[in-house]
C-alpha positions in Angstrom: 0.0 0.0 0.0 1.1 3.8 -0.4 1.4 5.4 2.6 1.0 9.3 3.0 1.6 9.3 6.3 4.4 8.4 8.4 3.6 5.4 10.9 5.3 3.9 13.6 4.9 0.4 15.7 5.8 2.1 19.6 6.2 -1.5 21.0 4.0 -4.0 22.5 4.1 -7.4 24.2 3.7 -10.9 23.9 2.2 -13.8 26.0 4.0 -16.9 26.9 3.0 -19.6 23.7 2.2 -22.4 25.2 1.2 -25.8 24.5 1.8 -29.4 24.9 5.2 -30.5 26.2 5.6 -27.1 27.2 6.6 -26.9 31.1 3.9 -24.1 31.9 0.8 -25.9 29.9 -1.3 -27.5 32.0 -2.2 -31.0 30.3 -2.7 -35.1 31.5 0.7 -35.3 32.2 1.2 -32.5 34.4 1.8 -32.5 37.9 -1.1 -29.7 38.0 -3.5 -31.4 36.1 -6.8 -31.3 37.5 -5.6 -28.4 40.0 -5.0 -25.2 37.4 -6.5 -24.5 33.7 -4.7 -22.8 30.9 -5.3 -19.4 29.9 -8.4 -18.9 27.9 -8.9 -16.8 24.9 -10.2 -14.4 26.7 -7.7 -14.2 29.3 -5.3 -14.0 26.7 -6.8 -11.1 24.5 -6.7 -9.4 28.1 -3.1 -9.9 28.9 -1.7 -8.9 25.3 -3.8 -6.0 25.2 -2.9 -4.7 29.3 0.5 -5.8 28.1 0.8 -3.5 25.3 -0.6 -0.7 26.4 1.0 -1.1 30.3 4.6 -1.3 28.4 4.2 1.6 25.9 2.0 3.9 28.4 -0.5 4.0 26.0 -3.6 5.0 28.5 -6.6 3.2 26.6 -8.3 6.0 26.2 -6.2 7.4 23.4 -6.3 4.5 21.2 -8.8 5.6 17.9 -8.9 2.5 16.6 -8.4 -1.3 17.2 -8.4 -4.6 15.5 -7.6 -8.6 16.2 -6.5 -10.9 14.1 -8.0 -14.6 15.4 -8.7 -17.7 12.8 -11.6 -20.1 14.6 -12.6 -18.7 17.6 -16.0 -19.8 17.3 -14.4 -23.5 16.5 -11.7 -23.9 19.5 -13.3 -21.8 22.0 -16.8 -21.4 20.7 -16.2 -17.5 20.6 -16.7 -15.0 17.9 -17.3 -11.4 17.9 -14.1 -10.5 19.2 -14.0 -6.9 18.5 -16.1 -6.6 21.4 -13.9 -8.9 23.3 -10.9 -6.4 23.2 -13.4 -4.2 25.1 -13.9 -6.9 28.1 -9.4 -6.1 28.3 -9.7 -2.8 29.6 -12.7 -0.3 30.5 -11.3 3.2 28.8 -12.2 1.0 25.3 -15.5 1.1 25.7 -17.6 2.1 22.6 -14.1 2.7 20.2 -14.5 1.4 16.6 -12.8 -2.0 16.9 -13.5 -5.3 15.0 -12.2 -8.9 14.1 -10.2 -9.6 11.2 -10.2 -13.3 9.7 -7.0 -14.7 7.1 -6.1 -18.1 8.1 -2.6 -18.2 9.7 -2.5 -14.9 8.5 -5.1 -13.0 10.2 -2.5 -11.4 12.5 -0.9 -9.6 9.9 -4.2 -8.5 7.6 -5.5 -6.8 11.5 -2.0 -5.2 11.5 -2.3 -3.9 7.8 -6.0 -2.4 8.7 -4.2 -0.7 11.5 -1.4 0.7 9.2 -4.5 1.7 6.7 -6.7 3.3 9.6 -2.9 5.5 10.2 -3.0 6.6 6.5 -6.6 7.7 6.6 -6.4 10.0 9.7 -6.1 7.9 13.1 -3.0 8.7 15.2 -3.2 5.8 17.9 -4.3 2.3 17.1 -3.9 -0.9 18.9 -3.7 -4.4 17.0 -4.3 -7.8 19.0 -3.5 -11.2 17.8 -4.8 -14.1 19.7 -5.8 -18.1 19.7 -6.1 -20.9 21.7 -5.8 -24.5 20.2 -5.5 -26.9 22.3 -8.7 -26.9 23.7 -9.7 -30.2 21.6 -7.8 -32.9 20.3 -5.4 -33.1 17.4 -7.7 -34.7 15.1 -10.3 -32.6 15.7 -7.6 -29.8 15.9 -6.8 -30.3 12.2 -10.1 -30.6 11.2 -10.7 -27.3 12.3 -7.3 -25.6 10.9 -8.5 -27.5 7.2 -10.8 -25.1 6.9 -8.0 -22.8 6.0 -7.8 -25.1 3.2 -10.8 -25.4 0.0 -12.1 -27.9 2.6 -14.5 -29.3 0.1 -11.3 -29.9 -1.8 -8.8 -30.9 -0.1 -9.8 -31.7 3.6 -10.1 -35.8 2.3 -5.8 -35.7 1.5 -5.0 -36.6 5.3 -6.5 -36.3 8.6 -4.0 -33.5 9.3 -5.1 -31.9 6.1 -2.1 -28.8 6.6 0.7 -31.2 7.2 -0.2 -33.2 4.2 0.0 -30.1 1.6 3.2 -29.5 3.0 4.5 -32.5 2.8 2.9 -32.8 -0.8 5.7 -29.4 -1.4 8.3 -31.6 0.5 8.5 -34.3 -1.6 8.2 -32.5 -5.2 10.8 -29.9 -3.9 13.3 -32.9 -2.7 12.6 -34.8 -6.2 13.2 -31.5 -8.1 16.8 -30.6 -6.5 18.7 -33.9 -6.3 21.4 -32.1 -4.2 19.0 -31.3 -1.6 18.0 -34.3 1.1 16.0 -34.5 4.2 19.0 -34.5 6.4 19.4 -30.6 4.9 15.9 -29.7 5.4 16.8 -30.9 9.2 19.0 -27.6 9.6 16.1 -25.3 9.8 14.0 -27.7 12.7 17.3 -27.8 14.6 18.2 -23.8 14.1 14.2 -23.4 15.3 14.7 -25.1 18.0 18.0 -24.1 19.3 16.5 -20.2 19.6 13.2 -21.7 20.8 15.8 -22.8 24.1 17.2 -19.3 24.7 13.1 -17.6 24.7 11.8 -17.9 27.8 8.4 -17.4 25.8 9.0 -20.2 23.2 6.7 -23.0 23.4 9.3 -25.5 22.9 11.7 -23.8 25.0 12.5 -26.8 27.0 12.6 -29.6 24.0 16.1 -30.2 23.0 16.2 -30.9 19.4 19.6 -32.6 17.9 20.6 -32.0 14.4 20.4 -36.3 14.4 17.5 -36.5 15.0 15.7 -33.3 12.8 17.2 -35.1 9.8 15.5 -38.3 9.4 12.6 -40.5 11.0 12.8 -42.6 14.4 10.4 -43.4 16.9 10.9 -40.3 19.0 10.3 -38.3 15.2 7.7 -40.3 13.7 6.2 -39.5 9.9 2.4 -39.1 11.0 0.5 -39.1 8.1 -2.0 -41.6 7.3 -1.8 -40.9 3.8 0.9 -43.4 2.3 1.9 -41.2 -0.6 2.9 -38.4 1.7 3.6 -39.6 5.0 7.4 -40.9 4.4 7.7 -36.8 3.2 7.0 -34.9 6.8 8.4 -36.2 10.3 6.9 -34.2 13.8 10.4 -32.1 13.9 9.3 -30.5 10.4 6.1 -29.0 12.0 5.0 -25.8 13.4 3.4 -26.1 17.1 -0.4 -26.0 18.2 -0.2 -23.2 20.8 -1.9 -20.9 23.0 -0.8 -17.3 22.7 -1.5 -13.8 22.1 0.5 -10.4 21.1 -0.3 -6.9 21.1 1.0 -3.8 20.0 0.8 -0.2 19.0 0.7 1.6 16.1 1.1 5.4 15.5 1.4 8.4 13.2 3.8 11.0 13.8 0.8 13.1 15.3 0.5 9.8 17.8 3.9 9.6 18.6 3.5 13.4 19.9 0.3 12.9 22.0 2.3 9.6 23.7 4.8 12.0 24.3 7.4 9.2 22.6 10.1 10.1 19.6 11.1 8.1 17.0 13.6 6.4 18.8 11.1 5.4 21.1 9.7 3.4 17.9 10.5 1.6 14.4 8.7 2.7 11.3 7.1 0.9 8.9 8.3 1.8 6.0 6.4 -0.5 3.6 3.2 -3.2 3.8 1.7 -5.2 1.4 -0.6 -8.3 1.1 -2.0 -10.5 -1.5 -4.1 -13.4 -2.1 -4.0 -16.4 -4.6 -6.7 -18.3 -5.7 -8.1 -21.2 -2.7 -9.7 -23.0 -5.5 -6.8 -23.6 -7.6 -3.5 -25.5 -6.8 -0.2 -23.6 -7.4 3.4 -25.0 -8.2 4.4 -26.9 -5.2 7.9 -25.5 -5.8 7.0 -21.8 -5.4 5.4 -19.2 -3.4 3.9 -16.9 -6.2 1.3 -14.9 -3.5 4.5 -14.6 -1.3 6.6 -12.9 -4.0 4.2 -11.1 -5.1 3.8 -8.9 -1.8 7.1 -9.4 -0.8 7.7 -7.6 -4.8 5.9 -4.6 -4.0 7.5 -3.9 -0.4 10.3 -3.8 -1.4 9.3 -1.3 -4.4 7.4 0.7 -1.8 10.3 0.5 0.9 13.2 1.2 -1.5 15.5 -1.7 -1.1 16.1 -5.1 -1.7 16.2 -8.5 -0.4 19.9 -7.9 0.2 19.1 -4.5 2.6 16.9 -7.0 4.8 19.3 -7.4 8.1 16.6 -9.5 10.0 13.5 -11.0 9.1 10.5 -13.2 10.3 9.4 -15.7 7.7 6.0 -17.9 8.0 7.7 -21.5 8.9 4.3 -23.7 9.4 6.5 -25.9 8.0 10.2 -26.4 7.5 10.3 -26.3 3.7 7.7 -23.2 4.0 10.8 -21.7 5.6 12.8 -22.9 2.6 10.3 -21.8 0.3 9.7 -18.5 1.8 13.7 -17.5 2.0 13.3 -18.2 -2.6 10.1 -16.1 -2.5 11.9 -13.2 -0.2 14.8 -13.4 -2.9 17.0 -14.7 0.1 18.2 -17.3 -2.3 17.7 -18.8 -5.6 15.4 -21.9 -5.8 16.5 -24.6 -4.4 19.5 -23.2 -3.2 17.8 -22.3 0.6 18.9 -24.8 2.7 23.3 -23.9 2.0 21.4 -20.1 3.7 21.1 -22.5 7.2 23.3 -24.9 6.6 26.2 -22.0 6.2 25.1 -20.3 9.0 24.0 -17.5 7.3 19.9 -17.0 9.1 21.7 -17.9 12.6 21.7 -15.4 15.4 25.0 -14.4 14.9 24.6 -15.1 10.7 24.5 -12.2 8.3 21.0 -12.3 8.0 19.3 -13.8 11.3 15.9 -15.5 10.4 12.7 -16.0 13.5 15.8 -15.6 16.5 13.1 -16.4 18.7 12.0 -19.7 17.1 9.3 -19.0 14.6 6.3 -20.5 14.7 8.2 -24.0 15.0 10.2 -23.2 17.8 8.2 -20.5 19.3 5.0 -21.6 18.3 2.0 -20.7 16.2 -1.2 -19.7 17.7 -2.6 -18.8 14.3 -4.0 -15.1 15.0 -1.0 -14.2 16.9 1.8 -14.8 14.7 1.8 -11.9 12.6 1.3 -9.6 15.4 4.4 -12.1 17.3 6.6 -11.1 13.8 6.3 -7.7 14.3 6.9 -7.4 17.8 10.1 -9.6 17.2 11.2 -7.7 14.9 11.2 -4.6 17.0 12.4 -6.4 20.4 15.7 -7.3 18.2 15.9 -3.9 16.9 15.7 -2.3 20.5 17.9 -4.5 22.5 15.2 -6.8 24.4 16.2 -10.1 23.4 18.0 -11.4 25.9 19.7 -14.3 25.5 18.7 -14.4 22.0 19.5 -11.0 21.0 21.6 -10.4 17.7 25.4 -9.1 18.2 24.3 -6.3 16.1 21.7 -4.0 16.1 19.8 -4.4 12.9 18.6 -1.6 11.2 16.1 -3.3 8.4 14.2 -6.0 9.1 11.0 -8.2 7.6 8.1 -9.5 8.2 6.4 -12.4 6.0 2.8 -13.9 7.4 0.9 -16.3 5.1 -2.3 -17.8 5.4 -3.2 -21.2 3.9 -0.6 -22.8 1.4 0.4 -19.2 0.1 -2.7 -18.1 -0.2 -2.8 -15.0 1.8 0.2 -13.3 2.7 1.5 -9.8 4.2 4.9 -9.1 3.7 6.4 -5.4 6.0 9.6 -3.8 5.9 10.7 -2.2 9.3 13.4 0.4 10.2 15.3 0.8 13.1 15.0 4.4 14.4 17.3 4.7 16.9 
């Protein structure tokens, strides 16, 4: 999109993602089980929103506008209308224009563009919420649910984990296409997940050693899942994205908001560039590219300026590990099927040239599915103002990236981010 107006994301704040074999998720196996309950989605709009505005002193009040990004609400925790939920976070929101914006895995990041838009049409102050939680059901009935971000009528029939088996359906033709690239390689993006997953406290699979033996190939402890014979020798556990809980907030101003905050721009990153496009749900795309990804990712950086080669951090939609691999070929990180000598070299590590999701992405970190694009962002500024941690870059980036996609490249919004001090 063009924007006329300067904008700004001031900060925000994200929620533990937790899920299953996560030490803070309450399940069967828990000492606590029985005792405490997990966060609801309520509870965990509430905290991302008081979260946001606590750590930016944004006083409710002043926010014009609001959105949330959340995928099936009304499916995991029989609960739509959220705009009105963001009201139930905090009393001085009563009665502002917010509402609920739906795009698969990529819901976070179509509430945050809506945000950016609201900024170019006149709002100063707007807040953007990204929440789900998943495991309220079981993982059948769990993928059921996520199909729908499929053409269920289509394709929900391929596997009973209808997701994992269209990615595993772009693993195997992108492995028979490039005969120098194996599934040992494709193993160098789960372990890199996972190895910054253990230095985020807020990582889902912060605890879960993953060795570089074990990403590569099958075994009992990483099983191939699928029921579908054709596919299932293609995808092993390691290779997946996580079904978590989560939320993330944040806020977004004009240079008019950053004034009435009483903030300056090195209080804040601006977004320089934003753009999102969808492909066609009814129709099947080549397996070995991400056509709806280049295609926003194209116009960013037209809009922004630079190139892929400017881009000094980034956050890239991983649901799966050769979505990673696909996305860094989209992004114009690498040629095709060149993307796994990016890991295997080091390059996307936290100390690499270009460091890729230092916190995990979603299969380290996690992916509850309306959060993630409002997650990208936020990581993307926590690297660029020093609040890492343990998993902070060596260097402060200046120029970083966001990619969110929903579906199988079907809807996907692609930022450019600069480091203002």
């Amino acid at each position: 999109m063009g924007l006329n107006r300067r904008a700004f994301v001031l900060g925000g704040h994200i929620t533990p993602f937790i899920g299953k074999h996560n030490p803070d998720f309450i399940w069967k196996r828990h000492p606590d089980f029985g005792k405490r309950e997990n966060p609801t989605l309520e509870e965990t709009i509430t905290a991302a929103v008081i979260g946001a505005l606590e750590s930016t002193g944004t006083a409710a009040e002043l926010i014009d506008k609001a959105w949330i990004g959340n995928f099936a609400g009304e499916l995991f925790s029989s609960q739509g209308h959220l705009g009105a939920a963001v009201v139930g976070a905090h009393p001085g929101l009563m009665y502002k224009p917010i509402m609920r914006v739906e795009g698969a895995c990529a819901s976070g990041g179509l509430a945050y563009a809506s945000a950016l838009e609201s900024i170019q049409a006149g709002a100063d102050i707007n807040l953007v919420v990204g929440a789900e939680v998943q495991t309220t059901v079981s993982a059948r009935t769990g993928g059921d649910y996520l199909a729908r971000a499929s053409h269920y009528a289509r394709q929900r029939e391929i596997d009973d984990f209808t997701f994992p088996a269209l990615f595993a359906s772009r693993m195997k033709a992108y492995l028979q296409a490039y005969d120098d690239v194996t599934e040992a390689d494709i193993g160098y993006f789960a372990k890199k997940a996972y190895d910054n997953a253990n230095k985020n406290p807020l990582a889902h699979m912060k605890a879960v050693q993953m060795s570089l033996e074990n990403a590569q190939a099958a075994s009992d402890r990483n099983p191939n899942f699928l029921s579908n014979p054709e596919l299932s020798p293609w995808l092993k556990m390691s290779d997946c994205s996580q079904v978590s809980d989560g939320g993330a907030a944040m806020i977004l101003v004009s240079e008019e908001g950053l004034r009435k905050l009483g903030k300056t721009e090195a209080d804040a990153i601006e977004i320089l560039a934003l753009d999102y496009a969808a492909g066609n749900l009814y129709q099947d795309a080549d397996p070995l590219v991400m056509d709806t990804t280049a295609a926003a990712a194209g116009r960013a950086y037209a809009q922004a300026g630079i190139t892929p080669g400017d881009v000094q951090v980034a956050e890239v939609h991983d649901c799966f590990t050769i979505a990673e691999a696909l996305m860094y070929e989209a992004l114009g990180f690498a040629d095709k099927g060149k993307a796994v000598n990016l890991v295997k070299d080091g390059v996307t590590a936290i100390d690499g040239r270009l460091p890729v999701n230092t916190g995990g992405g979603l299969v380290g970190f996690g992916h509850p599915v309306g959060a993630t694009g409002v997650k990208q962002v936020m990581e993307i500024y926590r690297q660029m103002k020093g609040q890492c941690g343990d998993y902070q870059m060596p260097s402060t980036p200046n120029v970083g990236l966001t990619a969110n996609m929903g579906g199988s490249d079907k809807t996907v919004v692609v930022s450019v981010l600069k480091n203002l001090g």
